[in-house]
Biopython code that builds the backbone (N, CA, C, O; Angstrom):
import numpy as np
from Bio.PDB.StructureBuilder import StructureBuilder

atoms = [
    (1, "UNK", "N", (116.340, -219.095, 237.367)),
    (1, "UNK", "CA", (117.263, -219.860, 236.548)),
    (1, "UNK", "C", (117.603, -221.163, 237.261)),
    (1, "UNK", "O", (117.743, -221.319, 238.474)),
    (2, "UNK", "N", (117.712, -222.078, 236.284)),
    (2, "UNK", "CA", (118.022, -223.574, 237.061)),
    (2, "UNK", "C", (119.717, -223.499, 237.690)),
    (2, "UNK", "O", (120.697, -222.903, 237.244)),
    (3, "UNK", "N", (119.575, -224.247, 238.725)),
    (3, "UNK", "CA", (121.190, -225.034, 239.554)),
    (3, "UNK", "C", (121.189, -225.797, 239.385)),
    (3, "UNK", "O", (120.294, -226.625, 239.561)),
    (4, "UNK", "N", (122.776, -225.978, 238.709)),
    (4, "UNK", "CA", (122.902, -227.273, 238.386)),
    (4, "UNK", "C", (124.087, -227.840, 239.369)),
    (4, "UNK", "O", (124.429, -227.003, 240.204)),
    (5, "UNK", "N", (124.780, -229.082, 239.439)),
    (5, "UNK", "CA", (125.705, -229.388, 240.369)),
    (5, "UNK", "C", (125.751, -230.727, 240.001)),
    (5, "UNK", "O", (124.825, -231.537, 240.050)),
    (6, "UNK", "N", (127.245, -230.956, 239.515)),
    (6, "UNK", "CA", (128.127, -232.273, 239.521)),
    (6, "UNK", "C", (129.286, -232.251, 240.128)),
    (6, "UNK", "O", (130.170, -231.394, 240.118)),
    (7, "UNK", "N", (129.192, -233.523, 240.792)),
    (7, "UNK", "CA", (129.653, -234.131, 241.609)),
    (7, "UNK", "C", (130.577, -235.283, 241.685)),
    (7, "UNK", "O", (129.970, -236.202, 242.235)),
    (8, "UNK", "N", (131.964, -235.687, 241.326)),
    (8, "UNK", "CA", (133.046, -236.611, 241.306)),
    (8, "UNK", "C", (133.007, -237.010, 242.667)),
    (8, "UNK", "O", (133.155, -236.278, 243.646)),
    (9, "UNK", "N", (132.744, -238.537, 242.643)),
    (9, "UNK", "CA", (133.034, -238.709, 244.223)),
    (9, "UNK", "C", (134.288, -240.808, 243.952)),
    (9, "UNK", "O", (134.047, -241.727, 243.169)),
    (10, "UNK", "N", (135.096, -240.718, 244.687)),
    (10, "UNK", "CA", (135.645, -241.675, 244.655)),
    (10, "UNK", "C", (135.656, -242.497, 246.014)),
    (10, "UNK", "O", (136.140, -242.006, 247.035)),
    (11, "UNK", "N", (135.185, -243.580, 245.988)),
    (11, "UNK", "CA", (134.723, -244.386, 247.320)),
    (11, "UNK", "C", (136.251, -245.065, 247.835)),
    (11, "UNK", "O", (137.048, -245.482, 246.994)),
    (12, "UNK", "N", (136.442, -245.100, 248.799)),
    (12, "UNK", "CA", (137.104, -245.836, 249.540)),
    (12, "UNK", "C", (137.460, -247.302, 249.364)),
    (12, "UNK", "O", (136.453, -248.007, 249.441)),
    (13, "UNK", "N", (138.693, -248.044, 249.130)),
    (13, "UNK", "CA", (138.420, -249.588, 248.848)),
    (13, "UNK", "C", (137.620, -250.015, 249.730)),
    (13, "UNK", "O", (137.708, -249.760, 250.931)),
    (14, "UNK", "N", (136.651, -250.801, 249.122)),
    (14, "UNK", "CA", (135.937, -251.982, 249.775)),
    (14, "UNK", "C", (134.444, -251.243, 250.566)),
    (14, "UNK", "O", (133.762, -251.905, 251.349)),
    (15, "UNK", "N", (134.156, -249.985, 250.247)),
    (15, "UNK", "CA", (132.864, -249.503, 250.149)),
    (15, "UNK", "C", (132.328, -249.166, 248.798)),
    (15, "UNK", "O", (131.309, -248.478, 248.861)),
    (16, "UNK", "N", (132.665, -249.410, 247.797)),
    (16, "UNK", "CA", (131.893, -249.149, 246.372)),
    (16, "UNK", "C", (130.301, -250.027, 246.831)),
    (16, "UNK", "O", (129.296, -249.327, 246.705)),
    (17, "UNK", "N", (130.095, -251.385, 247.302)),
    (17, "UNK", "CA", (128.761, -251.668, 247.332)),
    (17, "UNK", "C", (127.783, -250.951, 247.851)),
    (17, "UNK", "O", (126.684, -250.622, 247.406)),
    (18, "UNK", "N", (128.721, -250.603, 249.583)),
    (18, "UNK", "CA", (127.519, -249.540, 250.343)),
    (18, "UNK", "C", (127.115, -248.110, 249.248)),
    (18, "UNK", "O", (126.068, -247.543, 248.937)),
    (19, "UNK", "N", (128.355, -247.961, 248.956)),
    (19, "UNK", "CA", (128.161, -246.662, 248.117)),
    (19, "UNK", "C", (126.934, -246.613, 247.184)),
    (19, "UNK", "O", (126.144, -245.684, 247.017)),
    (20, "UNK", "N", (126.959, -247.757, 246.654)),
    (20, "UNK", "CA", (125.650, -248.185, 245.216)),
    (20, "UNK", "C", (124.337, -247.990, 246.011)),
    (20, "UNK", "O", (123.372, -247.381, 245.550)),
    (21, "UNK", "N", (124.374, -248.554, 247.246)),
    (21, "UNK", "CA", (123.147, -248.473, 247.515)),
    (21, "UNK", "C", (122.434, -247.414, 248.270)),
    (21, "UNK", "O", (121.238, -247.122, 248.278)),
    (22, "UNK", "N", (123.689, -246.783, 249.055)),
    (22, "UNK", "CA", (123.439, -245.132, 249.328)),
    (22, "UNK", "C", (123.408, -244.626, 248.518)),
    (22, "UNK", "O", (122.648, -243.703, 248.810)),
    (23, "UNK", "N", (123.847, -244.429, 247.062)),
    (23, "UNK", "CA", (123.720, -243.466, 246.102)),
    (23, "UNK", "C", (121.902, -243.814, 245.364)),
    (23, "UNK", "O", (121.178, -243.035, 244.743)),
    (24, "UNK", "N", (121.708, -244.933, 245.672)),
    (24, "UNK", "CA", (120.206, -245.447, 244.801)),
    (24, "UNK", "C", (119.206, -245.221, 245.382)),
    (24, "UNK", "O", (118.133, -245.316, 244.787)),
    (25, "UNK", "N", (119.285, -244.746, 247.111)),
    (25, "UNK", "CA", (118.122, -244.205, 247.936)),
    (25, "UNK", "C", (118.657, -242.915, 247.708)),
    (25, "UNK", "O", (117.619, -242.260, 247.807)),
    (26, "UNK", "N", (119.047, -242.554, 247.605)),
    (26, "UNK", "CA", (119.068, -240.979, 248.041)),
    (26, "UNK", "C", (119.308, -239.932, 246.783)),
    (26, "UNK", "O", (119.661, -238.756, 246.865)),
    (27, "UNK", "N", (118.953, -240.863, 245.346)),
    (27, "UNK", "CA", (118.685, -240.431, 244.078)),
    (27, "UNK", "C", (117.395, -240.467, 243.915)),
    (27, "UNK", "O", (116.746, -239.604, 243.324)),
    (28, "UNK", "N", (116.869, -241.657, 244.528)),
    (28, "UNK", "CA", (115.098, -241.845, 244.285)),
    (28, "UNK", "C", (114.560, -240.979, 245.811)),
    (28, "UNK", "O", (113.347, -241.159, 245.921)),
    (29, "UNK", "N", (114.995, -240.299, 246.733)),
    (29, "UNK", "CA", (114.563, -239.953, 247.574)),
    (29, "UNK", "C", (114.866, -238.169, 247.052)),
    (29, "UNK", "O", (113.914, -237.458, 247.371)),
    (30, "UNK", "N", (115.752, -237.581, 246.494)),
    (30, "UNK", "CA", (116.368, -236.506, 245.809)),
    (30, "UNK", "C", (115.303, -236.109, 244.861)),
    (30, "UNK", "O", (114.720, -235.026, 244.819)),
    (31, "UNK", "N", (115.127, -237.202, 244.066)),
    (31, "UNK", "CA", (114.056, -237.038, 242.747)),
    (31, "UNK", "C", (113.378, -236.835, 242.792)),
    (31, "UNK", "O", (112.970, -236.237, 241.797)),
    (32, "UNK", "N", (112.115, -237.094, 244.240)),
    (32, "UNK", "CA", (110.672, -236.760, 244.461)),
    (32, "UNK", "C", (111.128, -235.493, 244.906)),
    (32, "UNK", "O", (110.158, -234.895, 245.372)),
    (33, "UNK", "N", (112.358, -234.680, 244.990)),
    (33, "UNK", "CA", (111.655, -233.416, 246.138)),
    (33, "UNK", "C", (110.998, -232.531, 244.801)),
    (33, "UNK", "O", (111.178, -232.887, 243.636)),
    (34, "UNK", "N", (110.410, -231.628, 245.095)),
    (34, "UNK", "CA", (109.648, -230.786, 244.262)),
    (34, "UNK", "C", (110.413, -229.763, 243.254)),
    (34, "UNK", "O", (109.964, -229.390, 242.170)),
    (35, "UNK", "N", (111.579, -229.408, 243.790)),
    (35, "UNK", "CA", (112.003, -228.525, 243.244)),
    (35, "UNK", "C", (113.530, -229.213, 242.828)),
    (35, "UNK", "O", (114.614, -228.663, 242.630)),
    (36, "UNK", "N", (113.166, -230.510, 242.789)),
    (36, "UNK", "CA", (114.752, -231.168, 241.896)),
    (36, "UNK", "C", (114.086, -231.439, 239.998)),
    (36, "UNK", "O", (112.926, -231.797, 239.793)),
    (37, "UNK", "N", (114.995, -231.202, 238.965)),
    (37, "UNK", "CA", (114.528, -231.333, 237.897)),
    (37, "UNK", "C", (115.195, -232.758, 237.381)),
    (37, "UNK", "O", (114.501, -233.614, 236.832)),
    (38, "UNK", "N", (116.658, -232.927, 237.621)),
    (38, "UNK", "CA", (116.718, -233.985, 237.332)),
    (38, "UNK", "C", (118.176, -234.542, 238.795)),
    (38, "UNK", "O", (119.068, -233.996, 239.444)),
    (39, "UNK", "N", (117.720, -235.567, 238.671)),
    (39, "UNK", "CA", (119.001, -236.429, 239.708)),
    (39, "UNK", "C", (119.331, -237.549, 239.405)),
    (39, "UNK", "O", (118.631, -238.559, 239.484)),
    (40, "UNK", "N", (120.983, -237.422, 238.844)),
    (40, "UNK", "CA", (121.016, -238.924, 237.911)),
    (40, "UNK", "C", (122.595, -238.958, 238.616)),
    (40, "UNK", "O", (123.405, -238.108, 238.987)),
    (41, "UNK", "N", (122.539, -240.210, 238.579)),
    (41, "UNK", "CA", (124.176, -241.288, 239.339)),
    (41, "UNK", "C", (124.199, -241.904, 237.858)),
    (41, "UNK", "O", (123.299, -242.412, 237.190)),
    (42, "UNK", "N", (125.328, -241.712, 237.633)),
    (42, "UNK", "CA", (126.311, -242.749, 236.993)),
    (42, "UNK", "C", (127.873, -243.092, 237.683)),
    (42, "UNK", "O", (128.722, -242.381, 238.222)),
    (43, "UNK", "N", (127.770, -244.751, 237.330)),
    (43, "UNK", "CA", (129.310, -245.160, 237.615)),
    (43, "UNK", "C", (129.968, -245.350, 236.950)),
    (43, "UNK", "O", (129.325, -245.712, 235.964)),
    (44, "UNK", "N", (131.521, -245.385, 236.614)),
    (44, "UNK", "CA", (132.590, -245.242, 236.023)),
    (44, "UNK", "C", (132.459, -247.104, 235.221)),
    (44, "UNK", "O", (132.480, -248.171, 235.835)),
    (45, "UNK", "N", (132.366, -246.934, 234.103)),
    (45, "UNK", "CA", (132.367, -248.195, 233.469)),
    (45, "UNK", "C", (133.359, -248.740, 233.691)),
    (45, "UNK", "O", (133.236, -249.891, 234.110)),
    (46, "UNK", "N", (134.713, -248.213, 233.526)),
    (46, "UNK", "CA", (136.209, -248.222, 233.782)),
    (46, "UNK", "C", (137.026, -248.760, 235.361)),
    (46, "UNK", "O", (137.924, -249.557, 235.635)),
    (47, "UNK", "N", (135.769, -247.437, 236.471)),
    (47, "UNK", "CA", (136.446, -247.242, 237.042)),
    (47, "UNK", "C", (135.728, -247.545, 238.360)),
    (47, "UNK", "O", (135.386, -246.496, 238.905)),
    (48, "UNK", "N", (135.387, -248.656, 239.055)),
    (48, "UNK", "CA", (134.162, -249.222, 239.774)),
    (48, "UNK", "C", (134.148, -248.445, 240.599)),
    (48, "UNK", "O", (132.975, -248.157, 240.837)),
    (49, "UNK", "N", (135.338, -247.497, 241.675)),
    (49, "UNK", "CA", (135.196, -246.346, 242.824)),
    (49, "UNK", "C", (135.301, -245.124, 242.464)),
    (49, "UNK", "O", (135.945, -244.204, 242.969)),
    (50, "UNK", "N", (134.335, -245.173, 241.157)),
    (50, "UNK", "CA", (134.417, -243.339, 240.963)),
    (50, "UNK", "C", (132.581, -243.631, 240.536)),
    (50, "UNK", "O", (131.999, -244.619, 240.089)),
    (51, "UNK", "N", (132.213, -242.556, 240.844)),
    (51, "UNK", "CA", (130.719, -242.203, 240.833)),
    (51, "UNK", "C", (130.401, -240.672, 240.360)),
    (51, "UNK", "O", (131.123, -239.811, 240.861)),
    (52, "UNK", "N", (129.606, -240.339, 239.638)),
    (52, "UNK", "CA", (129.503, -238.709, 239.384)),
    (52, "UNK", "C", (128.041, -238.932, 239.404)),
    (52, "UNK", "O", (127.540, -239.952, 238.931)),
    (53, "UNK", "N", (127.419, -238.070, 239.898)),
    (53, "UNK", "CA", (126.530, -237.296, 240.276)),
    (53, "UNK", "C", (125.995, -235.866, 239.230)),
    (53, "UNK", "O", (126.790, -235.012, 238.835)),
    (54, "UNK", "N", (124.588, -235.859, 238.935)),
    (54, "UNK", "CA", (124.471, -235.111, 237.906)),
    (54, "UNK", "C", (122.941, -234.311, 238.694)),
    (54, "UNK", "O", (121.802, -234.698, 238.431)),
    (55, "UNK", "N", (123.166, -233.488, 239.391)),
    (55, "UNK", "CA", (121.897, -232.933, 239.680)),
    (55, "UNK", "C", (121.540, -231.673, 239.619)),
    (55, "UNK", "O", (122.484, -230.892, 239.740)),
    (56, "UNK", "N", (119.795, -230.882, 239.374)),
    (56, "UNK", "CA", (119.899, -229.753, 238.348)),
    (56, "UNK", "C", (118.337, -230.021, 239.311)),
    (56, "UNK", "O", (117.704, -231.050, 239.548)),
    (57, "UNK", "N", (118.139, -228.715, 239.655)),
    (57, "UNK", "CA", (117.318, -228.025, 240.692)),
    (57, "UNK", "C", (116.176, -226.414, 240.224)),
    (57, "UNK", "O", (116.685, -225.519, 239.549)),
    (58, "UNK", "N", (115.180, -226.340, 240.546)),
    (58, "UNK", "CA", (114.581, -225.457, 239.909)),
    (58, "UNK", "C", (115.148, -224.018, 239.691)),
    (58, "UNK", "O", (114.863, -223.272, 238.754)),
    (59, "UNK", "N", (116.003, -223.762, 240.726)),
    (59, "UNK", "CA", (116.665, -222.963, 241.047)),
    (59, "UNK", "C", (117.643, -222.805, 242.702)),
    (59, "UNK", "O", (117.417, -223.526, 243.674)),
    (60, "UNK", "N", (118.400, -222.023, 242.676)),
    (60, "UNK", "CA", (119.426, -222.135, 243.967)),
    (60, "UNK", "C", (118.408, -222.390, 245.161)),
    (60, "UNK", "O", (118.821, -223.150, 246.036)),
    (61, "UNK", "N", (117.209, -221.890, 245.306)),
    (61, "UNK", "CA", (116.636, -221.904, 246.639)),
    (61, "UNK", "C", (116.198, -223.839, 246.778)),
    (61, "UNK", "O", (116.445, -224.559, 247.745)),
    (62, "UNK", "N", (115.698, -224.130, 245.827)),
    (62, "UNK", "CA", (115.319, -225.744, 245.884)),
    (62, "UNK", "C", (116.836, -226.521, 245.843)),
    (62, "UNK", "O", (116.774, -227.747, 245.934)),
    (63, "UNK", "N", (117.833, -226.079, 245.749)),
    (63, "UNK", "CA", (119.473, -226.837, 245.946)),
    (63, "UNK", "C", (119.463, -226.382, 247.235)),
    (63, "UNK", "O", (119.803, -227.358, 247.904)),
    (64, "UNK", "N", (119.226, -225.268, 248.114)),
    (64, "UNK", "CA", (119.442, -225.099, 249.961)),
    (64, "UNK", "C", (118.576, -226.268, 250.168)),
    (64, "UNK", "O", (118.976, -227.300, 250.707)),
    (65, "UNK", "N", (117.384, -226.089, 249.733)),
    (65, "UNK", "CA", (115.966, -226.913, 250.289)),
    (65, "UNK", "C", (116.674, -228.047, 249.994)),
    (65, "UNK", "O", (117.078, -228.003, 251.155)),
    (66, "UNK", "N", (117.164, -228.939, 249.589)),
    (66, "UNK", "CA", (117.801, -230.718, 249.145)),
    (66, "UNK", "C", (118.931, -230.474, 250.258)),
    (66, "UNK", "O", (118.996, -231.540, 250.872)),
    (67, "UNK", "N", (119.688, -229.730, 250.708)),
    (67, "UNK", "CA", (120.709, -229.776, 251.746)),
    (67, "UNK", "C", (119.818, -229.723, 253.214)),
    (67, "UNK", "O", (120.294, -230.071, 254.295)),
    (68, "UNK", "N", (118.944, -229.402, 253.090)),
    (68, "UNK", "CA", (117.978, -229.406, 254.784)),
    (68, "UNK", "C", (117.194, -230.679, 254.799)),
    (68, "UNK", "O", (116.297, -230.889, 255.616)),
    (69, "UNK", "N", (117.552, -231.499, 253.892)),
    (69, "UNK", "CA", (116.463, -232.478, 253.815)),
    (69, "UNK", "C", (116.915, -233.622, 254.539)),
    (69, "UNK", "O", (118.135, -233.784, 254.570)),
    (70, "UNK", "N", (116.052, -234.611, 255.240)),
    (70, "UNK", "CA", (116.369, -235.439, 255.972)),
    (70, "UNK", "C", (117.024, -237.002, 255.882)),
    (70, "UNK", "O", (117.551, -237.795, 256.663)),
    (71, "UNK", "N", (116.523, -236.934, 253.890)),
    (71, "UNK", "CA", (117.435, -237.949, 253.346)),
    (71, "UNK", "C", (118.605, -237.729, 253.056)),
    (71, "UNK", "O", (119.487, -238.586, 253.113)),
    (72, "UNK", "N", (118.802, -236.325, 252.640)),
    (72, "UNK", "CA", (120.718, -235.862, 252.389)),
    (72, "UNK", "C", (121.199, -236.019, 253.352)),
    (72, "UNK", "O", (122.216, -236.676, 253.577)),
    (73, "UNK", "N", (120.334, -235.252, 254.316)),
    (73, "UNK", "CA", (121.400, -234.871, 255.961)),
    (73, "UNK", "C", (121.722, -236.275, 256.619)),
    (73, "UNK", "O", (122.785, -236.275, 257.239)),
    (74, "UNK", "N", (120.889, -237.702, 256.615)),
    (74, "UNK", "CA", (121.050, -238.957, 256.636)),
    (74, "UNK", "C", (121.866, -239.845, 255.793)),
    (74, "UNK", "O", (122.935, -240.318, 256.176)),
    (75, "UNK", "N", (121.336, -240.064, 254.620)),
    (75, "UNK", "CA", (122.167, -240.387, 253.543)),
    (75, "UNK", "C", (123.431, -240.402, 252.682)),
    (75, "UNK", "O", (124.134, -241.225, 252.094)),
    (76, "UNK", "N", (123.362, -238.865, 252.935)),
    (76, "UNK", "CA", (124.695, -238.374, 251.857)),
    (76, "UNK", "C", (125.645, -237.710, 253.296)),
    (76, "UNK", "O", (126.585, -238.266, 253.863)),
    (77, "UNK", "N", (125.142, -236.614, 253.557)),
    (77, "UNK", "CA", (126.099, -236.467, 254.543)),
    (77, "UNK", "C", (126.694, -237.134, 255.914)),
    (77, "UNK", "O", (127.718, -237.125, 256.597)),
    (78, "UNK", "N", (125.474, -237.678, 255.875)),
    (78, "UNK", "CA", (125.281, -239.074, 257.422)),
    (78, "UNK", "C", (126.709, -240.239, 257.160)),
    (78, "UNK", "O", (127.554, -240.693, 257.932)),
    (79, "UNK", "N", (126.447, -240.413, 255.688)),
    (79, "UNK", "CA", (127.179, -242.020, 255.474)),
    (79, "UNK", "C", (128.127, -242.055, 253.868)),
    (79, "UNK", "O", (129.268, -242.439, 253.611)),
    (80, "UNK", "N", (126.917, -241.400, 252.928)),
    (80, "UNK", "CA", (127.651, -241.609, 251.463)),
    (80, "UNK", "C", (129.169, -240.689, 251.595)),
    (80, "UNK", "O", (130.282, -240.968, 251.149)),
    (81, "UNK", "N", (128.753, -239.626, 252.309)),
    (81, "UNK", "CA", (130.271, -239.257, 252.248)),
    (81, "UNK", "C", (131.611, -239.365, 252.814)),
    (81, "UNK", "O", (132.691, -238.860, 252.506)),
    (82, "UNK", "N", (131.064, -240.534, 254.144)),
    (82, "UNK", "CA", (132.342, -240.903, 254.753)),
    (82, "UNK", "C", (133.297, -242.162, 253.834)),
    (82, "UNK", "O", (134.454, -242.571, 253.746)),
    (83, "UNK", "N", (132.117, -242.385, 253.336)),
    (83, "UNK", "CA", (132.653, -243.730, 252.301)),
    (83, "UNK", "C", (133.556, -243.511, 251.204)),
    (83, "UNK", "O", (134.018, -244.446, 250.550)),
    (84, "UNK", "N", (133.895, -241.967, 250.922)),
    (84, "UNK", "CA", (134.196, -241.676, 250.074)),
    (84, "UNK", "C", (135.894, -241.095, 250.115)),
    (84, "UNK", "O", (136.165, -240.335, 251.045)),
    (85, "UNK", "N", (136.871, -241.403, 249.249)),
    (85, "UNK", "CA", (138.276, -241.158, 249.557)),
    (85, "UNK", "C", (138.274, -239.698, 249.183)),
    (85, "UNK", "O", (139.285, -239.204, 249.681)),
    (86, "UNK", "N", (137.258, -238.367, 248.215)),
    (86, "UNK", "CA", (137.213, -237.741, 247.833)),
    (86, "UNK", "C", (136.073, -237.720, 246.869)),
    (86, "UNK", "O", (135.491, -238.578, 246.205)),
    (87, "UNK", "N", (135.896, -235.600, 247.140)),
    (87, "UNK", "CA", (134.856, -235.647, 246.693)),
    (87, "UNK", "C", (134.934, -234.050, 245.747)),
    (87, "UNK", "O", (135.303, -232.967, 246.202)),
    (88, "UNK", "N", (134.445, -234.357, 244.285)),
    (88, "UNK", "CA", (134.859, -232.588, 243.875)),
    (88, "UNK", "C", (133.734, -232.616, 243.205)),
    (88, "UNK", "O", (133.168, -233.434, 242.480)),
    (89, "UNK", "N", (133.359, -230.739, 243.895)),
    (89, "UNK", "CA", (132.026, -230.098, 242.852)),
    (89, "UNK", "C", (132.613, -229.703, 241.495)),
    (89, "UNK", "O", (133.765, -229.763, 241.064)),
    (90, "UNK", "N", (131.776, -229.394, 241.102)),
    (90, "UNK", "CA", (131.927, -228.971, 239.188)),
    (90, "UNK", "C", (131.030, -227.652, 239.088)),
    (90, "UNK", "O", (130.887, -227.084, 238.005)),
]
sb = StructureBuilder()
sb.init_structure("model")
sb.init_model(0)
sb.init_chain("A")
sb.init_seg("    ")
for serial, (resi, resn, name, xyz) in enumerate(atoms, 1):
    if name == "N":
        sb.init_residue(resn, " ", resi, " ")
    sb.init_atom(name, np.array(xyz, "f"), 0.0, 1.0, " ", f" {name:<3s}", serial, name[0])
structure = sb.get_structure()
């Protein structure tokens, strides 16, 4: 059965840019893994430091496999998430 996982994340004043561009590698780096089905960022039309995250995995074992990976463990956990004032799963 597919995993799915969304993600509310609100950036910090005055990191929303880094944020855009950590969130745009590490969606196109997310997307090639094999066992991701879909990985999509949207930003808050409204709300320029809110970001949600929409990602859906072949199943739970390919969502561990995207947490061992060297672009999350760099990317998202390395940097996108210090940038962030808060962060909630769904």
């Amino acid at each position: 059965m597919a995993f799915v996982l969304v993600v509310r994340m609100t950036a910090r004043e005055g990191e929303q840019d880094r944020a855009v561009e950590l969130i745009g590698e590490l969606s196109a780096a997310s997307a090639a893994e094999p066992g991701n089905v879909h990985y999509l960022a949207h930003r808050d039309p409204d709300d320029p430091w809110v970001f949600l995250m929409y990602e859906q995995y072949r199943d739970k074992a390919a969502f561990e496999e995207h947490g061992q990976t060297e672009h999350f463990k760099t990317l998202g956990a390395g940097e996108l998430f210090g940038l962030m004032e808060n962060r909630e799963r769904a």
